[in-house]
LUMMIVEX-828826 format. One record per residue (C-alpha): residue number from 1; x negated, y negated, z negated; residue in one letter. Coordinates in Angstrom, 1 decimal, padded with zeros to 4 digits. Each point is the difference from the previous one (the first is absolute). Layout:
N
+-----+--------+--------+--------+----+
!   i !   east !  north !     up ! aa !
+-----+--------+--------+--------+----+
! NUM !      X !      Y !      Z !  A !
...
+-----+--------+--------+--------+----+
// end
This chain:
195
+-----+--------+--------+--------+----+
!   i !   east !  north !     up ! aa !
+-----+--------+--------+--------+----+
!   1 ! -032.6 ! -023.3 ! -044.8 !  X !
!   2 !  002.6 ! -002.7 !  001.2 !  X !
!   3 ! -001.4 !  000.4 !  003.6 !  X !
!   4 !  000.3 !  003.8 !  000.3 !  X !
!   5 !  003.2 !  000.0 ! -001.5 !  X !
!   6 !  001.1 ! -002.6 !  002.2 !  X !
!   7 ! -001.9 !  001.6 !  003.3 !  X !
!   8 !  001.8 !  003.7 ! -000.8 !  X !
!   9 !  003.8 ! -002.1 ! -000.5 !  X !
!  10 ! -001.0 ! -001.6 !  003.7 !  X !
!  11 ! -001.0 !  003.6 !  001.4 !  X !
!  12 !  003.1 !  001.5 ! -001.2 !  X !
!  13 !  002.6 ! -002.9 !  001.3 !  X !
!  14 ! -002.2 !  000.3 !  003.1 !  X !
!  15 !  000.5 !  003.7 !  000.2 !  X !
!  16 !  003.5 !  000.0 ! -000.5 !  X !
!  17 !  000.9 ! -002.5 !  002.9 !  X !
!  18 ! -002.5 !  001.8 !  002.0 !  X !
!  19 !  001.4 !  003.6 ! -000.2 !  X !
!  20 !  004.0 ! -001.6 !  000.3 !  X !
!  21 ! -001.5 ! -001.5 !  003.1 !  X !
!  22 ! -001.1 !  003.5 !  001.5 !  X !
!  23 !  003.2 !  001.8 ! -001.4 !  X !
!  24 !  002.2 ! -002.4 !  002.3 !  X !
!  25 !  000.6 !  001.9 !  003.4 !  X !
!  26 ! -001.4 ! -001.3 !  003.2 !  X !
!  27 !  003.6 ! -000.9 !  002.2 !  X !
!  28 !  000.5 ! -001.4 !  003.5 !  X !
!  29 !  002.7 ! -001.9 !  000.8 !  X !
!  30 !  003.2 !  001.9 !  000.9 !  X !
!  31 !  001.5 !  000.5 !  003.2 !  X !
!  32 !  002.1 ! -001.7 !  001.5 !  X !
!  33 !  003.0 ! -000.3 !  002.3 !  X !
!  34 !  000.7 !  003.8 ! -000.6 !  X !
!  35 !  003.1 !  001.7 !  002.3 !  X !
!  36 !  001.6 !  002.8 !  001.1 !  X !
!  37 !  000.5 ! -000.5 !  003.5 !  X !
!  38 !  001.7 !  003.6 !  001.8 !  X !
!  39 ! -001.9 !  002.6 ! -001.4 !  X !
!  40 ! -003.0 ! -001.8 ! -000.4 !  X !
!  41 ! -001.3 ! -001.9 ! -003.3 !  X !
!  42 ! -001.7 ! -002.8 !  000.9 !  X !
!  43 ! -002.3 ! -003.4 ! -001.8 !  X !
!  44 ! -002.4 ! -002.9 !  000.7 !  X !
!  45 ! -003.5 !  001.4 ! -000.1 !  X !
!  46 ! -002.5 ! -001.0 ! -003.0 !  X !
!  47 ! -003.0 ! -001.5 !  000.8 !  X !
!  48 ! -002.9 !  001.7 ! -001.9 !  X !
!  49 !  002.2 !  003.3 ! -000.3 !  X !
!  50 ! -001.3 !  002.9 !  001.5 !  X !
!  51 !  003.0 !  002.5 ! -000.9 !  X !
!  52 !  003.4 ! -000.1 ! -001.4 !  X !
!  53 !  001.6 !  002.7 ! -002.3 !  X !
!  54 !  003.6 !  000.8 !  001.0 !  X !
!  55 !  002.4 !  000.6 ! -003.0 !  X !
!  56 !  003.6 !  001.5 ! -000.1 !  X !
!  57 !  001.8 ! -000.2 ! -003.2 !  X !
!  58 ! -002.2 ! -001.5 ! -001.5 !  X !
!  59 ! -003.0 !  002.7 !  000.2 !  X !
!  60 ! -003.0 !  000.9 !  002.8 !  X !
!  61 !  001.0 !  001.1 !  003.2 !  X !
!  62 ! -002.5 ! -000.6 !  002.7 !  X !
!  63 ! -002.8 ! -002.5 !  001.1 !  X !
!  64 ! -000.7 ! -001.5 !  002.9 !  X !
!  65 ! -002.8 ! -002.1 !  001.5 !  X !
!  66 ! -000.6 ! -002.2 !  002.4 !  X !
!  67 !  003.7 ! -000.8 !  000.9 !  X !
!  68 !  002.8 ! -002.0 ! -001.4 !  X !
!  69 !  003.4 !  002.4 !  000.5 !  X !
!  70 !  000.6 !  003.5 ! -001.2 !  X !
!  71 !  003.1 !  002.4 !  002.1 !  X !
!  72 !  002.3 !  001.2 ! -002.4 !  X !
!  73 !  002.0 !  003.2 ! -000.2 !  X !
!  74 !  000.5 !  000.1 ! -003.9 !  X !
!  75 !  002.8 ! -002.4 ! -001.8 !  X !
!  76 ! -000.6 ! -002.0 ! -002.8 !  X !
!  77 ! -002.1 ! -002.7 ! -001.4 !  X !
!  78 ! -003.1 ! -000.9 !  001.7 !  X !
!  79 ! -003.1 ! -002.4 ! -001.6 !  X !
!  80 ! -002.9 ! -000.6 !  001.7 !  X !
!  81 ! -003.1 ! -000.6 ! -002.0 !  X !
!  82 ! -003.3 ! -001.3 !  001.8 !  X !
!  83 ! -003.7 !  000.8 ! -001.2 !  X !
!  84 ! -003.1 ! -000.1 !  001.5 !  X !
!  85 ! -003.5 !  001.3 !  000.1 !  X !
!  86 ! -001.1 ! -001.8 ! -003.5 !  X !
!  87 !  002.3 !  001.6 ! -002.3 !  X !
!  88 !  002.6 ! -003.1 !  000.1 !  X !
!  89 !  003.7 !  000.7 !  000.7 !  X !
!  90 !  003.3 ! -001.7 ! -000.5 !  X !
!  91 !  002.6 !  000.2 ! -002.6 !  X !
!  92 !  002.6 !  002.9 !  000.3 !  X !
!  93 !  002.8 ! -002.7 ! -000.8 !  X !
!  94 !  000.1 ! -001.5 !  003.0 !  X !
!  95 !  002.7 ! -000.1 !  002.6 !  X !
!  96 !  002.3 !  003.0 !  001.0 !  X !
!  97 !  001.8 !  001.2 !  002.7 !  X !
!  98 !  002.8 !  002.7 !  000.4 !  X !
!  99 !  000.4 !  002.4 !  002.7 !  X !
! 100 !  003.2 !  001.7 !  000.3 !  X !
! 101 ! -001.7 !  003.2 !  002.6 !  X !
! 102 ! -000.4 !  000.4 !  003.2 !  X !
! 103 !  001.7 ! -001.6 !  003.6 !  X !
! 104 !  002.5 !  002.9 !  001.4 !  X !
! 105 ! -003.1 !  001.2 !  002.2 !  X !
! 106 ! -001.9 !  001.4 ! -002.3 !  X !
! 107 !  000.5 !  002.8 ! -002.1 !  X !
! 108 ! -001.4 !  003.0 ! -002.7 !  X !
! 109 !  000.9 !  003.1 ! -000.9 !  X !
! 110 ! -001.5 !  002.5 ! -002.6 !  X !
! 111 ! -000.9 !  003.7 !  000.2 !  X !
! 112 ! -001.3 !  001.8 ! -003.6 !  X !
! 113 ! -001.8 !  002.8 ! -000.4 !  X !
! 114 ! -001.1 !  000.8 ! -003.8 !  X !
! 115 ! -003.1 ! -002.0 ! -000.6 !  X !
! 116 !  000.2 ! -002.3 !  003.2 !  X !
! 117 !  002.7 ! -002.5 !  001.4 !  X !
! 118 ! -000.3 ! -000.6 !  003.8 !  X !
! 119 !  000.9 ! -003.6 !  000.9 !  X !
! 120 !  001.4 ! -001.1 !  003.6 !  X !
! 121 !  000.0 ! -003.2 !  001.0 !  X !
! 122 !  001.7 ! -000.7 !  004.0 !  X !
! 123 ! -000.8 ! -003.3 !  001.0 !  X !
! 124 !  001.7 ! -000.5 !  003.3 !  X !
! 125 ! -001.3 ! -002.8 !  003.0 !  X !
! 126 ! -003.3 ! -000.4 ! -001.6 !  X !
! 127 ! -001.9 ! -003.1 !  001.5 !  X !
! 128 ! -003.8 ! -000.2 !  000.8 !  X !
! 129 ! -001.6 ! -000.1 ! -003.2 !  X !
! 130 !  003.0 !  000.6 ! -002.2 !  X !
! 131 !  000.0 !  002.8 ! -002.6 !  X !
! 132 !  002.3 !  002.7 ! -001.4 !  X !
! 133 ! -001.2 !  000.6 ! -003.9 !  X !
! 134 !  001.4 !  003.3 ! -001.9 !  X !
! 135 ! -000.1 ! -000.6 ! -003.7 !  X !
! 136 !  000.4 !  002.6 ! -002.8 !  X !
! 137 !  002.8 ! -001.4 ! -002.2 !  X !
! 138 ! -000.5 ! -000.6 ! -003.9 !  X !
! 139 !  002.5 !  003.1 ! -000.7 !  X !
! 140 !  002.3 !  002.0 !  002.2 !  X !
! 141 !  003.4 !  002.0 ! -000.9 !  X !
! 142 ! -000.9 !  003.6 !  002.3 !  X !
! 143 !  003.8 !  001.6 !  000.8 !  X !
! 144 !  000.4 !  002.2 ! -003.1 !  X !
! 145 ! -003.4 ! -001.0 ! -001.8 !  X !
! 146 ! -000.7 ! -002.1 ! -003.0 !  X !
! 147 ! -001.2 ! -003.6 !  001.3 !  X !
! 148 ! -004.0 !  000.6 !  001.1 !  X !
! 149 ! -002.4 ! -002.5 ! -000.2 !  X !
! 150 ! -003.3 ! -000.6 !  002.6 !  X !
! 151 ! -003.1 ! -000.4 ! -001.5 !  X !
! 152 ! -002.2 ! -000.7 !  003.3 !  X !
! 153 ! -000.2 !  000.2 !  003.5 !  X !
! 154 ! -002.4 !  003.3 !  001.6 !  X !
! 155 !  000.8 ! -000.8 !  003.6 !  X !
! 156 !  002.1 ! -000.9 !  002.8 !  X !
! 157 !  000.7 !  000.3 !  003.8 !  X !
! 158 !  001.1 ! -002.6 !  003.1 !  X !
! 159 !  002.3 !  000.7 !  002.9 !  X !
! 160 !  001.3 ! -001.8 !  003.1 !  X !
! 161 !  002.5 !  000.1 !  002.5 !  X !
! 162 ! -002.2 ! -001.4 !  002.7 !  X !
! 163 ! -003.4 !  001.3 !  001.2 !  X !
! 164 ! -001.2 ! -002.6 ! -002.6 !  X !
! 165 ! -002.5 !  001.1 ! -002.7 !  X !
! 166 !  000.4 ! -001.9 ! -003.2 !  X !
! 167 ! -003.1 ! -000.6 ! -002.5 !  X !
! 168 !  000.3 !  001.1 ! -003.5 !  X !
! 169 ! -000.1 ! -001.9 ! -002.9 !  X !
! 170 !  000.1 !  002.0 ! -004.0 !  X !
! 171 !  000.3 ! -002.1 ! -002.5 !  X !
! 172 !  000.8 !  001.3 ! -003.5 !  X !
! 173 !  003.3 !  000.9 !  000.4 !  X !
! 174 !  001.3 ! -000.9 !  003.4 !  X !
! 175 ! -001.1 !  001.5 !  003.8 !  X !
! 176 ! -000.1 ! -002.7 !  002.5 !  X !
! 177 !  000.2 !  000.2 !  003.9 !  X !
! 178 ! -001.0 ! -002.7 !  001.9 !  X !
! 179 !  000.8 !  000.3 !  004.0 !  X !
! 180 ! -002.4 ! -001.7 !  002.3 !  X !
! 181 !  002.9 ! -000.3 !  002.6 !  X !
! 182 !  003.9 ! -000.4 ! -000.6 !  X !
! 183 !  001.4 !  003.8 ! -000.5 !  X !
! 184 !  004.1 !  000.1 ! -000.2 !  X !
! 185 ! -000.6 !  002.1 ! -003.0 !  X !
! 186 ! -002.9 !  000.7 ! -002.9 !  X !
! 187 !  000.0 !  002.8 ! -003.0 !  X !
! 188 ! -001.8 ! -000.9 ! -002.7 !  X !
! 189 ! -000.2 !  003.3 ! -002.3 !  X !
! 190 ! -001.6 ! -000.4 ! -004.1 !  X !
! 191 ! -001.0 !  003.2 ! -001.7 !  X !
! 192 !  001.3 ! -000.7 ! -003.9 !  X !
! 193 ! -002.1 !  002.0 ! -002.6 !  X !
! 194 !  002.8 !  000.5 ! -002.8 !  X !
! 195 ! -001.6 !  001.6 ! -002.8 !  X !
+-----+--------+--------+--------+----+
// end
């Protein structure tokens, strides 16, 4: 009786470590040397990562993989937080970095219509592989309207200056448009679902 009381106390000890052991999350280390540098957020690349999550203020915003720098075009407070294909990721505590908006070249403007917002991004001397991005915001004050908040993304459009086509990118909420060649001007346009 001694031994299977004693043999039940060592399965339950044994199953307690066992299932605190699996309740701990998996983490890779954090990034590091993260930076703002223009309009671009940049960091040192993870080995083992196979994606990063973008945050601003301190919830999701994008992902990205395979690369190490993210343009910008909303202000606030970025984190990066790097995962890869075995379910590990790093702690959302790691470093930050601020972005204040955009360089004087760039801009946005809005238009709303009831149940959509349209987004406009100008990006102007675009480089070979550089982006524009249009974003739907987190709210938006229309003229005369209560504030409206975006719930998704449905769509988008690109346009040059130049006889440059640019390729198109949708993520979940922004429109990118990447040119091939430099064009003196890009327009990135985000369809905003608001209801």
């Amino acid at each position: 009786m001694k031994k299977i009381v004693c043999s039940l106390v060592f399965l339950f000890v044994a199953g307690i470590a066992s299932s605190a052991a699996l309740a701990q999350d998996p983490q890779l280390p954090d990034v590091e040397n993260l930076d703002v540098q223009g309009d671009t957020l940049l960091w040192d690349p993870l080995e083992g990562a196979s994606g990063y999550n973008i945050s601003l203020d301190y919830r999701y915003y994008d992902t990205v993989r395979d690369a190490n720098s993210y343009q910008l075009s909303e202000p606030g407070t970025y984190r990066v937080i790097a995962f890869n294909n075995s379910g590990e990721y790093g702690s959302d505590y790691g470093l930050e970095a601020e972005y204040g908006g955009s360089d004087a070249d760039m801009s946005v403007s809005y238009s709303y219509d009831y149940n959509s917002l349209l987004v406009y991004q100008t990006c102007v001397n675009v480089g070979a592989g550089e982006s524009c991005i249009a974003r739907c915001p987190r709210s938006y004050k229309p003229e005369n309207h209560s504030t409206i908040y975006p719930s998704k993304m449905t769509g988008g459009a690109c346009s040059t200056s130049d006889i440059v086509e640019a390729d198109a990118w949708v993520g979940h909420s922004s429109y990118t448009c990447t040119v091939p060649t430099f064009s003196g001007e890009v327009v990135a346009q985000a369809i905003c679902f608001t209801r």
